[in-house]
C-alpha positions as CSV (number, residue, x, y, z in Angstrom):
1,X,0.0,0.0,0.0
2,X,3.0,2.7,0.7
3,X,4.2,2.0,-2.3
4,X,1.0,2.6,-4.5
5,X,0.8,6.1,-2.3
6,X,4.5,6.8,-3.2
7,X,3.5,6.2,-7.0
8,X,0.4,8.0,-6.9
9,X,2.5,11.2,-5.3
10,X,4.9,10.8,-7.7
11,X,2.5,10.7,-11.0
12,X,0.8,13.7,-9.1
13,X,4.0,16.0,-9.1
14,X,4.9,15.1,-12.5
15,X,1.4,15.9,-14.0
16,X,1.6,19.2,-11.8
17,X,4.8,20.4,-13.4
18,X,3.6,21.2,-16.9
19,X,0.3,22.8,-15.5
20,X,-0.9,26.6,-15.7
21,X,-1.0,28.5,-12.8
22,X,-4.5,31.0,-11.9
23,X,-2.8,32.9,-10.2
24,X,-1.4,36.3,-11.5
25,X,2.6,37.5,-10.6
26,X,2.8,41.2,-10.0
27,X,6.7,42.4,-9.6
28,X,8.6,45.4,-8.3
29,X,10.1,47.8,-10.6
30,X,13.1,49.4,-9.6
31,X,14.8,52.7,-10.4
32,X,18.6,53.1,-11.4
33,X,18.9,53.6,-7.7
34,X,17.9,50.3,-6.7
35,X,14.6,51.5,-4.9
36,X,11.5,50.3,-5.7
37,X,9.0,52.8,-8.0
38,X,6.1,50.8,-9.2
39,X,4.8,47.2,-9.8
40,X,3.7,45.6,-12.5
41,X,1.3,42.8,-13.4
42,X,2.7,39.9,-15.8
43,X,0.2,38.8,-18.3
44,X,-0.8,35.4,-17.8
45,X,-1.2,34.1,-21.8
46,X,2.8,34.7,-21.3
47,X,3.8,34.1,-17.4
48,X,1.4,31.2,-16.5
49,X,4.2,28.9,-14.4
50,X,4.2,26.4,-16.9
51,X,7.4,24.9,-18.1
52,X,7.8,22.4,-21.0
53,X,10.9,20.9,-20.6
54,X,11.1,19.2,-23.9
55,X,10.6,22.1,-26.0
56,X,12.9,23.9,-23.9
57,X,15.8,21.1,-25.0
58,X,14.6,21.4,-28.8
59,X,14.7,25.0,-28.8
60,X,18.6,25.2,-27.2
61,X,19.9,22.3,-28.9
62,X,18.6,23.7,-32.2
63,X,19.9,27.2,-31.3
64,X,23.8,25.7,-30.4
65,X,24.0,23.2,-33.4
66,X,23.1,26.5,-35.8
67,X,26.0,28.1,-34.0
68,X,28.4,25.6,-35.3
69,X,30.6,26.7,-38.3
70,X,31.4,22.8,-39.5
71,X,34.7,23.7,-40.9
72,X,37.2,21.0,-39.8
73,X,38.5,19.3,-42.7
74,X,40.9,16.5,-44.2
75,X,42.2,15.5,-47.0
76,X,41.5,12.0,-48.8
77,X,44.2,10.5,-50.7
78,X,42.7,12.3,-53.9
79,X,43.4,15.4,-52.4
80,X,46.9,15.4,-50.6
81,X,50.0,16.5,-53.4
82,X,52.0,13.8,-54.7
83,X,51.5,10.1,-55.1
84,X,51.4,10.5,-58.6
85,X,54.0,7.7,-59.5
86,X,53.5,4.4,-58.2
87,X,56.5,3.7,-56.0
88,X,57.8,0.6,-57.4
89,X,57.1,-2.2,-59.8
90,X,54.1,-4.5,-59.1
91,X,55.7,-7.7,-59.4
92,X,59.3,-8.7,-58.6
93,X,60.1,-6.9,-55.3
94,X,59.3,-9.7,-52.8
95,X,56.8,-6.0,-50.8
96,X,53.4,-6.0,-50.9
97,X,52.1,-3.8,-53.9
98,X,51.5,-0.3,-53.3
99,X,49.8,2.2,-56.3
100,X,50.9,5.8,-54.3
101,X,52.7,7.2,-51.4
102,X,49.6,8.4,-50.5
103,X,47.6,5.6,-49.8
104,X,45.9,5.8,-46.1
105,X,48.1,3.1,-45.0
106,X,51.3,4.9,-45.3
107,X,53.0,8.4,-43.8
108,X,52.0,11.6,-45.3
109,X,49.1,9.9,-46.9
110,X,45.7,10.8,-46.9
111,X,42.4,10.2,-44.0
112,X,39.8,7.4,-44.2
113,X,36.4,9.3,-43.3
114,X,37.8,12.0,-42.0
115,X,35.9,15.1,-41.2
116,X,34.6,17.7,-44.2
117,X,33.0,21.0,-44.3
118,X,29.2,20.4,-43.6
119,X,26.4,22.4,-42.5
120,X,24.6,21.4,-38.7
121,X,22.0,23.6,-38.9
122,X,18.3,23.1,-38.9
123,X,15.0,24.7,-38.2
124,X,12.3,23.9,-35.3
125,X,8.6,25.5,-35.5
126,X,8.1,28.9,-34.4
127,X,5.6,27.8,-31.9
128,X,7.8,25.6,-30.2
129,X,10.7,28.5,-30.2
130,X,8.0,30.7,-28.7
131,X,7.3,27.6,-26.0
132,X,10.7,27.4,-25.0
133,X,11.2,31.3,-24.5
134,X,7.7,31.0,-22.2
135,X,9.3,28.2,-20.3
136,X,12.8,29.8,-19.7
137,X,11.1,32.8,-18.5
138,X,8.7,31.2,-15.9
139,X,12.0,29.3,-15.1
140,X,14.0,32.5,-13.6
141,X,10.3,34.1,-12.5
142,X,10.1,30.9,-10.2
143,X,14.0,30.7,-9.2
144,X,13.0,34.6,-8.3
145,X,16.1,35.7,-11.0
146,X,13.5,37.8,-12.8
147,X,14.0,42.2,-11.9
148,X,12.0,44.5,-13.8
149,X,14.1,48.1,-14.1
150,X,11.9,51.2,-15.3
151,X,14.8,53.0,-17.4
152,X,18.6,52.0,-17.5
153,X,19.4,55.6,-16.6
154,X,23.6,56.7,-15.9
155,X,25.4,60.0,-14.5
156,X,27.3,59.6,-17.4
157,X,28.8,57.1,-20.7
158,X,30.9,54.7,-18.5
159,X,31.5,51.4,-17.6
160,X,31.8,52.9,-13.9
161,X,28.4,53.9,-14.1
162,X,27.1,51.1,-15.1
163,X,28.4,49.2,-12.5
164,X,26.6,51.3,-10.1
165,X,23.6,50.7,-11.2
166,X,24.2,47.2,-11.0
167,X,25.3,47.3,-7.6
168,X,22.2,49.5,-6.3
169,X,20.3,46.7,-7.5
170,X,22.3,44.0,-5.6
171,X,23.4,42.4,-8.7
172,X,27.3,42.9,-7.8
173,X,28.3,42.2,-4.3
174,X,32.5,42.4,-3.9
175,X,33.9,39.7,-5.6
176,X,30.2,37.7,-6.2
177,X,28.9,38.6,-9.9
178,X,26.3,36.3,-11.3
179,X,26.0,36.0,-15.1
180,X,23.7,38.4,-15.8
181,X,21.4,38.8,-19.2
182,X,20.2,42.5,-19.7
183,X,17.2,43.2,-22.1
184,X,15.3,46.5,-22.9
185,X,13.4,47.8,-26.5
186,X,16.1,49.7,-27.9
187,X,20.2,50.2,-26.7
188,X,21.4,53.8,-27.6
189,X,25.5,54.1,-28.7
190,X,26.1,56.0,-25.3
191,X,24.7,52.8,-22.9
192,X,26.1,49.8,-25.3
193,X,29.5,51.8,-24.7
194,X,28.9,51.3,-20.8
195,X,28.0,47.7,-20.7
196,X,30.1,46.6,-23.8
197,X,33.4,46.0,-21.0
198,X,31.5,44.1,-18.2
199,X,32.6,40.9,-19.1
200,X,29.6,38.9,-16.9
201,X,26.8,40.9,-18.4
202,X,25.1,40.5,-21.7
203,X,22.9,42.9,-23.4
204,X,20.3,42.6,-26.1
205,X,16.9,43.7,-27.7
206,X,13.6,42.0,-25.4
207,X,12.2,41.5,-29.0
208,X,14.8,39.4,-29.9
209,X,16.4,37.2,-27.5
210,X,15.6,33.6,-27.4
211,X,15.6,31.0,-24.7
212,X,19.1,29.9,-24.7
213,X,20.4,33.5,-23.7
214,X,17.9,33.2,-21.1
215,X,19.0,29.7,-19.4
216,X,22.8,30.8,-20.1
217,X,22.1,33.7,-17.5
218,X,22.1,33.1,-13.7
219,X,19.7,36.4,-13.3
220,X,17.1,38.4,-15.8
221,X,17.3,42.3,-15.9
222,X,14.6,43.7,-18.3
223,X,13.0,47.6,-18.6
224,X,9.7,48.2,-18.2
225,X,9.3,49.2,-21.8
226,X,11.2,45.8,-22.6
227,X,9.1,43.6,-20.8
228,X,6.1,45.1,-22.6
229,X,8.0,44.4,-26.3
230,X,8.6,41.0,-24.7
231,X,5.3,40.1,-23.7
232,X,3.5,41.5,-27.2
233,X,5.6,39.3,-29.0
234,X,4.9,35.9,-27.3
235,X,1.3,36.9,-27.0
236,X,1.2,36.5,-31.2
Protein backbone atom coordinates (compact mmCIF):
# COMPACT_ATOMS: atom_id res chain seq x y z
CA UNK A 1 0.00 0.00 0.00
CA UNK A 2 3.01 2.74 0.68
CA UNK A 3 4.21 1.97 -2.34
CA UNK A 4 1.00 2.57 -4.50
CA UNK A 5 0.77 6.11 -2.33
CA UNK A 6 4.55 6.76 -3.18
CA UNK A 7 3.47 6.18 -7.00
CA UNK A 8 0.39 7.96 -6.93
CA UNK A 9 2.47 11.19 -5.34
CA UNK A 10 4.88 10.79 -7.65
CA UNK A 11 2.47 10.67 -11.03
CA UNK A 12 0.85 13.70 -9.15
CA UNK A 13 4.03 16.05 -9.06
CA UNK A 14 4.89 15.14 -12.52
CA UNK A 15 1.36 15.92 -13.97
CA UNK A 16 1.57 19.25 -11.77
CA UNK A 17 4.80 20.37 -13.45
CA UNK A 18 3.60 21.21 -16.86
CA UNK A 19 0.31 22.83 -15.48
CA UNK A 20 -0.94 26.65 -15.74
CA UNK A 21 -1.01 28.48 -12.80
CA UNK A 22 -4.48 30.95 -11.87
CA UNK A 23 -2.79 32.92 -10.18
CA UNK A 24 -1.42 36.35 -11.52
CA UNK A 25 2.59 37.55 -10.60
CA UNK A 26 2.81 41.18 -9.97
CA UNK A 27 6.68 42.37 -9.60
CA UNK A 28 8.56 45.41 -8.29
CA UNK A 29 10.06 47.81 -10.61
CA UNK A 30 13.09 49.38 -9.57
CA UNK A 31 14.83 52.67 -10.45
CA UNK A 32 18.64 53.08 -11.44
CA UNK A 33 18.86 53.63 -7.72
CA UNK A 34 17.85 50.26 -6.67
CA UNK A 35 14.58 51.47 -4.89
CA UNK A 36 11.50 50.26 -5.68
CA UNK A 37 9.00 52.83 -8.00
CA UNK A 38 6.07 50.78 -9.21
CA UNK A 39 4.78 47.23 -9.80
CA UNK A 40 3.74 45.59 -12.53
CA UNK A 41 1.32 42.81 -13.35
CA UNK A 42 2.72 39.94 -15.79
CA UNK A 43 0.16 38.79 -18.34
CA UNK A 44 -0.83 35.40 -17.75
CA UNK A 45 -1.23 34.11 -21.75
CA UNK A 46 2.82 34.70 -21.34
CA UNK A 47 3.80 34.07 -17.43
CA UNK A 48 1.38 31.24 -16.53
CA UNK A 49 4.22 28.90 -14.44
CA UNK A 50 4.20 26.44 -16.91
CA UNK A 51 7.43 24.95 -18.09
CA UNK A 52 7.84 22.44 -20.99
CA UNK A 53 10.89 20.85 -20.57
CA UNK A 54 11.09 19.20 -23.93
CA UNK A 55 10.58 22.15 -25.99
CA UNK A 56 12.91 23.93 -23.89
CA UNK A 57 15.77 21.06 -24.99
CA UNK A 58 14.64 21.41 -28.83
CA UNK A 59 14.71 25.04 -28.78
CA UNK A 60 18.62 25.20 -27.15
CA UNK A 61 19.91 22.32 -28.90
CA UNK A 62 18.61 23.70 -32.21
CA UNK A 63 19.86 27.22 -31.33
CA UNK A 64 23.77 25.72 -30.42
CA UNK A 65 24.03 23.17 -33.38
CA UNK A 66 23.05 26.47 -35.81
CA UNK A 67 26.00 28.08 -33.97
CA UNK A 68 28.40 25.61 -35.33
CA UNK A 69 30.58 26.66 -38.26
CA UNK A 70 31.42 22.80 -39.47
CA UNK A 71 34.71 23.74 -40.92
CA UNK A 72 37.17 21.01 -39.82
CA UNK A 73 38.53 19.33 -42.65
CA UNK A 74 40.95 16.50 -44.22
CA UNK A 75 42.23 15.46 -47.03
CA UNK A 76 41.47 12.04 -48.77
CA UNK A 77 44.16 10.53 -50.75
CA UNK A 78 42.71 12.27 -53.93
CA UNK A 79 43.39 15.40 -52.45
CA UNK A 80 46.91 15.40 -50.61
CA UNK A 81 50.04 16.47 -53.37
CA UNK A 82 51.99 13.84 -54.68
CA UNK A 83 51.51 10.13 -55.06
CA UNK A 84 51.44 10.52 -58.61
CA UNK A 85 53.97 7.69 -59.51
CA UNK A 86 53.52 4.42 -58.23
CA UNK A 87 56.50 3.66 -55.99
CA UNK A 88 57.84 0.61 -57.37
CA UNK A 89 57.05 -2.23 -59.85
CA UNK A 90 54.09 -4.48 -59.07
CA UNK A 91 55.65 -7.72 -59.42
CA UNK A 92 59.31 -8.74 -58.59
CA UNK A 93 60.06 -6.93 -55.30
CA UNK A 94 59.26 -9.67 -52.80
CA UNK A 95 56.79 -6.01 -50.85
CA UNK A 96 53.36 -6.02 -50.94
CA UNK A 97 52.14 -3.77 -53.87
CA UNK A 98 51.55 -0.31 -53.31
CA UNK A 99 49.76 2.18 -56.32
CA UNK A 100 50.87 5.77 -54.29
CA UNK A 101 52.70 7.19 -51.40
CA UNK A 102 49.58 8.45 -50.52
CA UNK A 103 47.62 5.56 -49.75
CA UNK A 104 45.87 5.77 -46.07
CA UNK A 105 48.14 3.09 -45.03
CA UNK A 106 51.31 4.91 -45.33
CA UNK A 107 52.98 8.39 -43.80
CA UNK A 108 51.96 11.63 -45.27
CA UNK A 109 49.15 9.85 -46.89
CA UNK A 110 45.67 10.76 -46.93
CA UNK A 111 42.43 10.20 -43.96
CA UNK A 112 39.78 7.35 -44.22
CA UNK A 113 36.44 9.29 -43.27
CA UNK A 114 37.80 12.03 -42.03
CA UNK A 115 35.90 15.13 -41.17
CA UNK A 116 34.57 17.73 -44.22
CA UNK A 117 32.99 20.97 -44.30
CA UNK A 118 29.17 20.44 -43.62
CA UNK A 119 26.42 22.39 -42.52
CA UNK A 120 24.56 21.42 -38.74
CA UNK A 121 22.02 23.60 -38.92
CA UNK A 122 18.33 23.11 -38.94
CA UNK A 123 14.98 24.65 -38.20
CA UNK A 124 12.33 23.90 -35.28
CA UNK A 125 8.57 25.46 -35.49
CA UNK A 126 8.07 28.95 -34.38
CA UNK A 127 5.61 27.78 -31.88
CA UNK A 128 7.80 25.57 -30.15
CA UNK A 129 10.74 28.51 -30.19
CA UNK A 130 7.96 30.70 -28.68
CA UNK A 131 7.25 27.56 -25.99
CA UNK A 132 10.72 27.39 -25.05
CA UNK A 133 11.18 31.26 -24.52
CA UNK A 134 7.70 31.03 -22.21
CA UNK A 135 9.34 28.18 -20.33
CA UNK A 136 12.84 29.76 -19.70
CA UNK A 137 11.05 32.76 -18.53
CA UNK A 138 8.73 31.16 -15.92
CA UNK A 139 11.95 29.27 -15.12
CA UNK A 140 14.05 32.52 -13.57
CA UNK A 141 10.34 34.10 -12.48
CA UNK A 142 10.11 30.85 -10.21
CA UNK A 143 13.97 30.70 -9.20
CA UNK A 144 12.96 34.61 -8.33
CA UNK A 145 16.06 35.65 -11.05
CA UNK A 146 13.51 37.83 -12.85
CA UNK A 147 13.99 42.20 -11.92
CA UNK A 148 12.03 44.52 -13.78
CA UNK A 149 14.07 48.09 -14.12
CA UNK A 150 11.93 51.17 -15.35
CA UNK A 151 14.82 52.97 -17.39
CA UNK A 152 18.64 52.04 -17.52
CA UNK A 153 19.38 55.56 -16.58
CA UNK A 154 23.61 56.71 -15.93
CA UNK A 155 25.42 60.02 -14.51
CA UNK A 156 27.35 59.56 -17.39
CA UNK A 157 28.79 57.07 -20.68
CA UNK A 158 30.92 54.69 -18.53
CA UNK A 159 31.48 51.41 -17.57
CA UNK A 160 31.82 52.91 -13.93
CA UNK A 161 28.42 53.93 -14.09
CA UNK A 162 27.12 51.13 -15.14
CA UNK A 163 28.42 49.22 -12.45
CA UNK A 164 26.64 51.32 -10.09
CA UNK A 165 23.58 50.68 -11.24
CA UNK A 166 24.21 47.23 -10.96
CA UNK A 167 25.34 47.31 -7.65
CA UNK A 168 22.20 49.50 -6.29
CA UNK A 169 20.28 46.71 -7.45
CA UNK A 170 22.27 43.96 -5.57
CA UNK A 171 23.42 42.37 -8.73
CA UNK A 172 27.29 42.89 -7.75
CA UNK A 173 28.28 42.20 -4.27
CA UNK A 174 32.45 42.36 -3.89
CA UNK A 175 33.90 39.67 -5.64
CA UNK A 176 30.23 37.73 -6.20
CA UNK A 177 28.92 38.64 -9.92
CA UNK A 178 26.32 36.31 -11.31
CA UNK A 179 25.97 36.03 -15.14
CA UNK A 180 23.68 38.44 -15.84
CA UNK A 181 21.44 38.82 -19.23
CA UNK A 182 20.17 42.47 -19.68
CA UNK A 183 17.19 43.18 -22.09
CA UNK A 184 15.30 46.49 -22.91
CA UNK A 185 13.38 47.81 -26.54
CA UNK A 186 16.08 49.74 -27.92
CA UNK A 187 20.16 50.18 -26.68
CA UNK A 188 21.45 53.82 -27.60
CA UNK A 189 25.53 54.05 -28.69
CA UNK A 190 26.10 56.03 -25.34
CA UNK A 191 24.69 52.78 -22.86
CA UNK A 192 26.07 49.83 -25.33
CA UNK A 193 29.53 51.75 -24.69
CA UNK A 194 28.85 51.34 -20.78
CA UNK A 195 27.96 47.69 -20.65
CA UNK A 196 30.12 46.63 -23.81
CA UNK A 197 33.37 45.96 -21.04
CA UNK A 198 31.53 44.08 -18.18
CA UNK A 199 32.61 40.88 -19.07
CA UNK A 200 29.58 38.86 -16.87
CA UNK A 201 26.84 40.88 -18.43
CA UNK A 202 25.15 40.47 -21.70
CA UNK A 203 22.86 42.86 -23.41
CA UNK A 204 20.26 42.63 -26.13
CA UNK A 205 16.89 43.70 -27.73
CA UNK A 206 13.56 41.95 -25.35
CA UNK A 207 12.15 41.54 -28.96
CA UNK A 208 14.79 39.38 -29.88
CA UNK A 209 16.35 37.19 -27.48
CA UNK A 210 15.59 33.56 -27.35
CA UNK A 211 15.56 30.95 -24.74
CA UNK A 212 19.12 29.87 -24.71
CA UNK A 213 20.42 33.47 -23.73
CA UNK A 214 17.89 33.23 -21.10
CA UNK A 215 18.98 29.67 -19.39
CA UNK A 216 22.80 30.76 -20.08
CA UNK A 217 22.15 33.73 -17.52
CA UNK A 218 22.09 33.10 -13.69
CA UNK A 219 19.74 36.36 -13.33
CA UNK A 220 17.09 38.37 -15.78
CA UNK A 221 17.26 42.32 -15.89
CA UNK A 222 14.63 43.65 -18.28
CA UNK A 223 13.04 47.58 -18.63
CA UNK A 224 9.73 48.17 -18.25
CA UNK A 225 9.28 49.22 -21.82
CA UNK A 226 11.19 45.80 -22.55
CA UNK A 227 9.08 43.60 -20.80
CA UNK A 228 6.12 45.13 -22.56
CA UNK A 229 8.03 44.44 -26.29
CA UNK A 230 8.62 40.99 -24.75
CA UNK A 231 5.27 40.13 -23.70
CA UNK A 232 3.53 41.46 -27.18
CA UNK A 233 5.56 39.32 -29.03
CA UNK A 234 4.94 35.88 -27.34
CA UNK A 235 1.27 36.95 -26.96
CA UNK A 236 1.23 36.45 -31.20
Amino acid sequence: MENNKEVQNDTAVKAARGKKTTEEFTLPIYNSEGKEVDTVKLDREVFDGSQNKDSLYQAINSYRANQRKGLASTKTRGEVSGGGRKPWKQKGTGRARAGSSRSPLWKHGGVVFGPHPRDFSYSIPQKIKSLALKTALNAKLKENNFLVLDEFKLDEPKTKSAMKVLSSLKLVSGKSKFKLLFLTDKIVPELKRSLKNISFLSSGLAKDCNAYEVMDSRKLLITRSGLSDLTERLKK
